[in-house]
C-alpha positions as CSV (number, residue, x, y, z in Angstrom):
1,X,-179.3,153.0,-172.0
2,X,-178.1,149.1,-171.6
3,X,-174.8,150.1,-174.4
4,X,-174.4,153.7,-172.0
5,X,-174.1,151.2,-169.0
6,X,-171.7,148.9,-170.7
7,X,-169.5,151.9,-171.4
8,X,-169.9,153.6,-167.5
9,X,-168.4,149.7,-166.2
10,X,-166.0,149.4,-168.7
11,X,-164.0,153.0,-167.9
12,X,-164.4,152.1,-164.4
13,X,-162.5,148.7,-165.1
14,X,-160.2,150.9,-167.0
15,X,-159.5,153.3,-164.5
16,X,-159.2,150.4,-161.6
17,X,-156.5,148.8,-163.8
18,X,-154.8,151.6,-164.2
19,X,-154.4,152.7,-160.6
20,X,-152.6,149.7,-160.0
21,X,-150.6,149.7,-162.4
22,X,-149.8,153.1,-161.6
23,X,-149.5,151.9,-157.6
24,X,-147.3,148.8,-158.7
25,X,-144.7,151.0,-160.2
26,X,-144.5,153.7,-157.3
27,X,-141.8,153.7,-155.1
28,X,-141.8,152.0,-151.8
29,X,-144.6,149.5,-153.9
30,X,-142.0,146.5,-154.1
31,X,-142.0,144.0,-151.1
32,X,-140.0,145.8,-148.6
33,X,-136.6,144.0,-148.0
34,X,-136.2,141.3,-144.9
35,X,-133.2,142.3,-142.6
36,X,-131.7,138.9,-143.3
37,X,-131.3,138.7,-146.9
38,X,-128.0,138.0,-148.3
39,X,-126.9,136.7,-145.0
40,X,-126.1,133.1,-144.0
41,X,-125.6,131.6,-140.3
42,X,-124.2,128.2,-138.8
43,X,-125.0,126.9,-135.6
44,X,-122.7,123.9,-134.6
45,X,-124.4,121.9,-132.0
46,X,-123.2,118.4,-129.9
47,X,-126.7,117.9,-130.3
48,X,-128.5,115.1,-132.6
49,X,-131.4,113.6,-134.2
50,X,-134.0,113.9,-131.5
51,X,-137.4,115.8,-130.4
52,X,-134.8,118.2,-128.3
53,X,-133.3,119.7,-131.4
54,X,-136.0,119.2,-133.8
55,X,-137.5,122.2,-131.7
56,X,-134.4,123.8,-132.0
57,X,-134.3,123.4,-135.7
58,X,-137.8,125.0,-135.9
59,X,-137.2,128.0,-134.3
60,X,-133.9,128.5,-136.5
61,X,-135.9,127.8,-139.9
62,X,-139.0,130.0,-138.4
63,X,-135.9,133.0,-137.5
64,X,-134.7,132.4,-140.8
65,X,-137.8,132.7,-143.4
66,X,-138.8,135.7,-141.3
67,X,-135.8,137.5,-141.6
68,X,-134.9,136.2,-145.2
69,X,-131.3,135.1,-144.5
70,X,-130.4,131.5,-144.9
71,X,-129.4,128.9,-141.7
72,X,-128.0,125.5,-141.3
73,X,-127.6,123.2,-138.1
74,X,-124.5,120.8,-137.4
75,X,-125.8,117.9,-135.1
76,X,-122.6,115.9,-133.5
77,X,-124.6,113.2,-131.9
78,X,-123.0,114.2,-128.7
79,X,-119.1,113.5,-130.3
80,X,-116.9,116.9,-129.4
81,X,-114.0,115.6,-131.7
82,X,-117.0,115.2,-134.5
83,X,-118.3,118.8,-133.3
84,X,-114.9,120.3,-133.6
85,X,-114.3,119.3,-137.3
86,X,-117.9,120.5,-137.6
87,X,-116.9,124.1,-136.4
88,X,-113.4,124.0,-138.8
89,X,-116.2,123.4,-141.9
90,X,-118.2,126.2,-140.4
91,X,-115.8,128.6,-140.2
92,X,-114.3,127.4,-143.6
93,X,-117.9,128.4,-145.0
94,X,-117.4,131.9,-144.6
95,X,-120.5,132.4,-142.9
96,X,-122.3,135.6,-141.6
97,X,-122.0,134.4,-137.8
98,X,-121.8,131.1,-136.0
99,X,-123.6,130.1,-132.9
100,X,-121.9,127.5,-131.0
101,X,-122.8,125.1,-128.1
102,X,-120.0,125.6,-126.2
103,X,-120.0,122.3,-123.8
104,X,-116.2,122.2,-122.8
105,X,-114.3,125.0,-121.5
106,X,-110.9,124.4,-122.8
107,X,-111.7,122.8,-126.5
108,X,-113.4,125.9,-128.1
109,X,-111.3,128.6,-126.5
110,X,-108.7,128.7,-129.6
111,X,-111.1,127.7,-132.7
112,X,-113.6,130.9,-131.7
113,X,-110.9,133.3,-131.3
114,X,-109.0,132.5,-134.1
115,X,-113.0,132.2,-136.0
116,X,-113.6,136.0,-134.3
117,X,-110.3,137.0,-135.7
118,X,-110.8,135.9,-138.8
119,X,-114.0,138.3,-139.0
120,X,-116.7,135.6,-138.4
121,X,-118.8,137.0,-135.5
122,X,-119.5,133.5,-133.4
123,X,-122.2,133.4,-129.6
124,X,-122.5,130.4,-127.6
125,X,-125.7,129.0,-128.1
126,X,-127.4,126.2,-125.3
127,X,-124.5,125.6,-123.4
128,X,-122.3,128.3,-122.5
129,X,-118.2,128.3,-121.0
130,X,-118.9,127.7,-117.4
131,X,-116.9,131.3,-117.0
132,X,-119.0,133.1,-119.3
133,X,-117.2,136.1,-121.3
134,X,-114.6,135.2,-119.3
135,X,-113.9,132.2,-120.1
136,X,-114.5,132.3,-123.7
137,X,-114.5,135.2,-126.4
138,X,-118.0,134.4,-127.9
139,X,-119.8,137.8,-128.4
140,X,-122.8,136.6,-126.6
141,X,-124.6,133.9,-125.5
142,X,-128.2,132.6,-126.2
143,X,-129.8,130.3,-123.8
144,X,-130.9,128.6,-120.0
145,X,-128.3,129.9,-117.3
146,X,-127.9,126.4,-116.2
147,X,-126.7,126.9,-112.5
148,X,-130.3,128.8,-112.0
149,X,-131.9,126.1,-113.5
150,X,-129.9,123.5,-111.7
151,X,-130.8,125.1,-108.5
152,X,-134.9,125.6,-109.7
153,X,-135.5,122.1,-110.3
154,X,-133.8,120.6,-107.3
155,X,-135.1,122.8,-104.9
156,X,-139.0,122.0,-106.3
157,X,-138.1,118.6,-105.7
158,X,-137.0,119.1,-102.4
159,X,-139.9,120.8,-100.6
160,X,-142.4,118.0,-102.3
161,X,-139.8,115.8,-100.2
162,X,-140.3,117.8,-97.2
163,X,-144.3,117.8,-97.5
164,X,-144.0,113.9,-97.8
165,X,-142.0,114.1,-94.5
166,X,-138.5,113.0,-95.5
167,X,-135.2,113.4,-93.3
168,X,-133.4,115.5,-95.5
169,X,-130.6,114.5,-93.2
170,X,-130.1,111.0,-94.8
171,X,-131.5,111.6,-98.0
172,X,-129.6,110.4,-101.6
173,X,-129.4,112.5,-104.2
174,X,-129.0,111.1,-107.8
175,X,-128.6,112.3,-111.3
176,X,-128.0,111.1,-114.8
177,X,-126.0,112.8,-117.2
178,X,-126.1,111.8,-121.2
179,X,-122.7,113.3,-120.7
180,X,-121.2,113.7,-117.0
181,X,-118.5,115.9,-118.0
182,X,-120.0,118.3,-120.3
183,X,-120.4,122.0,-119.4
184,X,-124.6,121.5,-119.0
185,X,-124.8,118.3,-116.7
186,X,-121.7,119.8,-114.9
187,X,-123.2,123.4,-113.9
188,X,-126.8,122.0,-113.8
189,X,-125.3,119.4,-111.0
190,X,-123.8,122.7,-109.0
191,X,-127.4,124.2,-108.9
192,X,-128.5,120.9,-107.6
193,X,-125.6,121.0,-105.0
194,X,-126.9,124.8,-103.8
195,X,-129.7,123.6,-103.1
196,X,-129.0,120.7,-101.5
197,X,-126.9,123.0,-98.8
198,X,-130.2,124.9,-98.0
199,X,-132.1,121.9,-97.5
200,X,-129.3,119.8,-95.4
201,X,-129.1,117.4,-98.1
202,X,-125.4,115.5,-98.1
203,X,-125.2,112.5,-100.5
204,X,-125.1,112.9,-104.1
205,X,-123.7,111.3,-106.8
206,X,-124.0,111.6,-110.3
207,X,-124.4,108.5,-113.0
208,X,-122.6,108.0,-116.4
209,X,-126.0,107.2,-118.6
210,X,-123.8,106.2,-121.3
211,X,-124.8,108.9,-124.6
212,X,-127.4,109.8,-126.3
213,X,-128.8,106.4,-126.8
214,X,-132.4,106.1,-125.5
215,X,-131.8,102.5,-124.3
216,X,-128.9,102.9,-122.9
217,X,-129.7,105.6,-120.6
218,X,-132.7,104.1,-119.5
219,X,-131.0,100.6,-118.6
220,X,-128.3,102.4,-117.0
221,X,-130.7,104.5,-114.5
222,X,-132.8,101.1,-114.1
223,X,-129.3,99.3,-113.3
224,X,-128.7,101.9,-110.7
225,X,-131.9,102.6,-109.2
226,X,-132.0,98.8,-108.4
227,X,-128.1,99.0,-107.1
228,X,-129.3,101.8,-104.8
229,X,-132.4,101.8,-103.1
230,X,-131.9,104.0,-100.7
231,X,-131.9,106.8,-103.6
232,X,-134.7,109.3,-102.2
233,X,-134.3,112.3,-105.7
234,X,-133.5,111.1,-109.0
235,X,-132.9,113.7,-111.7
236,X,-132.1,113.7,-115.5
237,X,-129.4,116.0,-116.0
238,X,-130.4,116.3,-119.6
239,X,-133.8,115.7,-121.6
240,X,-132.7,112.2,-123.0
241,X,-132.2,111.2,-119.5
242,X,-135.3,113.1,-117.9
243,X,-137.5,111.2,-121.0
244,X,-136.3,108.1,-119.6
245,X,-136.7,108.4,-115.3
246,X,-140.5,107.1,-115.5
247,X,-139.4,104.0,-117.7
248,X,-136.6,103.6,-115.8
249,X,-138.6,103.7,-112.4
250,X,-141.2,101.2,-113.8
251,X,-138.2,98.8,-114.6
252,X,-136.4,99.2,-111.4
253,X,-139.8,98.6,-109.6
254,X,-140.8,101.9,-108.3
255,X,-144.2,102.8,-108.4
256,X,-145.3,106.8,-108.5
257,X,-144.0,109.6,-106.1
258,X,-142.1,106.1,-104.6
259,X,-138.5,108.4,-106.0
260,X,-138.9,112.1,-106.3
261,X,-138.0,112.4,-109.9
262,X,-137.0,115.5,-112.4
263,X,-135.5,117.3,-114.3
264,X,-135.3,118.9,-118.0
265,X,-137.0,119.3,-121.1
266,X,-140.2,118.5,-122.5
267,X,-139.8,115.1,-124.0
268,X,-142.9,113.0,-124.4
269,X,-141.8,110.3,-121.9
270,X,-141.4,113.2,-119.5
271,X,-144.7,114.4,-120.2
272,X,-146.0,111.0,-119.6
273,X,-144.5,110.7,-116.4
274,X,-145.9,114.1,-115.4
275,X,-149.0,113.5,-116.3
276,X,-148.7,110.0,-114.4
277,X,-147.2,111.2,-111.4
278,X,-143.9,109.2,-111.8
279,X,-142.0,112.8,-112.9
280,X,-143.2,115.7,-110.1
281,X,-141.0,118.3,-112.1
282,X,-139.2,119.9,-115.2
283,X,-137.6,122.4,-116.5
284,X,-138.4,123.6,-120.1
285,X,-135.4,125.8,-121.3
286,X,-137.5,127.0,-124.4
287,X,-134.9,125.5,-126.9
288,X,-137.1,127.3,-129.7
289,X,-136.1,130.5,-128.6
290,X,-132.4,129.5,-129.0
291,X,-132.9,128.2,-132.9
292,X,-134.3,131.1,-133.2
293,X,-132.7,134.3,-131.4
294,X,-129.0,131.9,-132.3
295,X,-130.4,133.9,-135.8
296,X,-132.0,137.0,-134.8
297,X,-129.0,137.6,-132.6
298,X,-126.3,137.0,-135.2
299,X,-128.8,139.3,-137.7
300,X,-128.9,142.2,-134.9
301,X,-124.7,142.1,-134.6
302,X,-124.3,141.9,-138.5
303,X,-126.4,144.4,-139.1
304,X,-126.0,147.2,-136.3
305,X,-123.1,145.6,-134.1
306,X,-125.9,144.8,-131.2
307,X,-125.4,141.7,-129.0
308,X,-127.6,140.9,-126.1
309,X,-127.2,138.1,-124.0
310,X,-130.9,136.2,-123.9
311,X,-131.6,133.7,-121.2
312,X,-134.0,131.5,-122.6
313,X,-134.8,128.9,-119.4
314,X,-136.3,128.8,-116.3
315,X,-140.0,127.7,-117.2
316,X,-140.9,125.2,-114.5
317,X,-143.6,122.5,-115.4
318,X,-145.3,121.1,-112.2
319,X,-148.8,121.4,-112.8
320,X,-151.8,120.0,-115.2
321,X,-152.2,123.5,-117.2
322,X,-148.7,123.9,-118.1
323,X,-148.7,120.2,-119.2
324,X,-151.9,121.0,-120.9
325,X,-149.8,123.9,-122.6
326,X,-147.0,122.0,-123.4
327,X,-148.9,119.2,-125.4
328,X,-150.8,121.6,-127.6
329,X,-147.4,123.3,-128.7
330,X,-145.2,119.5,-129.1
331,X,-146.7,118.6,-132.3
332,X,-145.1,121.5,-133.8
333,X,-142.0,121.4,-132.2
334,X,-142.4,124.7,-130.7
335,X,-142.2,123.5,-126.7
């Protein structure tokens, strides 16, 4: 009886080995194939080696192992001649697609027509020409429509000034750009301008923060903030200089809510000030969405000849459960 067993389990065995082997070898068994494979992507970025673009960098590399293609990033450390040789490589690469930050509106308008003419399919990516299509012949664009954004932020500043009771009348308006004549800090400044027409708001100037240099930035907003008192708003134009208005603040010898602070990004030393009332307001453009539709995007055109236009922005962070939100996804470079 115990040999008749023994025989029963081992055809069983036999039979389960068999089916799948059998179900190995049908058709259709073999991993199904990744839209992306065989297919390689650049995105050329002023960007550089900070917490903004490592979430950028994520959501490309996440894009990229899902869809099976292969993706590099160009960081210029905010240097457009530096960018520009970075896009000649690019294109020399023979690529599948490029996405490009497109932060001047003159200096990309040859190199990505002569790129689309040479059959490399290229989108603005972050920043985009302040004309749109019209303005430049990218295929698409992926990212934060700026102006909105501009306009967003300013205007949540505002009506906290008008609950504390300031004359908008004789209010100062103040913001800091990493880079005062790039495409971002310039349409971000005319959403800040919109609405300061609705609120009656007049004075505004915007600062030089001097790069990308965390140091510099924040001792050229303390410099000014102590040069100007009568500055009622202060906003970063970009997420260095946002990361750096509560240290700068402290420095010039401001204490919380003392200057209506805000602006963009989610960088820790924003959250801080959030969190410690320094910072009332920012705006988190989702920069892992551009890593990563920069390469579902460029898959989509390659593929089937689609190109949307994705506005990643316009996520406003004023309160304790979106900071709450925000800190749980940081570690992994996902907000």
């Amino acid at each position: 009886m115990r040999k008749e067993v023994k025989l029963v389990l081992s055809v069983l065995m036999l039979v389960a080995a068999l089916s799948f082997v059998v179900a190995s070898c049908a058709p259709g068994a073999a991993a199904e194939k990744k839209p992306g494979e065989g297919l390689y992507f650049r995105l050329v970025t002023h960007g550089g080696d900070d917490p903004f673009w490592a979430v950028v960098q994520k959501g490309m590399r996440d894009a990229a192992a899902e869809y099976g293609c292969k993706a590099d990033i160009d960081l210029a450390g905010g240097d457009l001649a530096k960018q520009q040789k970075m896009f000649e490589e690019a294109v020399a690469s023979k690529p599948d697609g490029i996405a490009l930050v497109i932060n001047d509106d003159t200096a990309w308008d040859k190199p990505v027509a002569d790129a689309i003419a040479a059959g490399i399919p290229v989108i603005g990516m972050n920043n985009d020409d302040t004309e749109g299509a019209k303005g430049n012949a990218r295929l698409g664009y992926v990212g934060q429509l700026e102006r909105r954004a501009g306009y967003m932020i300013a205007s949540r500043l505002f009506e906290e000034g008008k609950k504390k009771g300031i004359d908008m009348a004789g209010a100062h308006v103040a913001m800091a750009a990493e880079v005062p004549g790039a495409n971002y800090a310039v349409v971000r400044s005319q959403g800040v301008k919109d609405a300061m027409e609705e609120y009656g708001i007049t004075s505004f100037e915007m600062i030089d923060a001097g790069g990308l240099e965390m140091t510099t930035v924040e001792s050229r907003q303390t410099s000014y903030l102590i040069a100007n008192p009568e500055t009622t708003f202060m906003m970063g134009a970009g997420g260095i200089c946002t990361d750096r208005l509560t240290s700068s603040l402290k420095a010039a010898g401001k204490k919380a809510g003392e200057v209506i602070a805000g602006g963009f990004d989610t960088a820790s030393g924003t959250i801080a000030g959030l969190k410690e009332g320094y910072v009332t307001a920012t705006i988190d453009q989702q920069q892992y969405m551009q890593g990563y539709f920069a390469v579902y995007v460029l898959s989509l055109y390659k593929n089937y000849g689609l190109m949307p236009n994705i506005d990643t922005g316009g996520y406003l962070i004023d309160n304790a459960d979106k900071i709450g939100l925000i800190e749980k996804l940081s570690p992994e470079h996902i907000r």
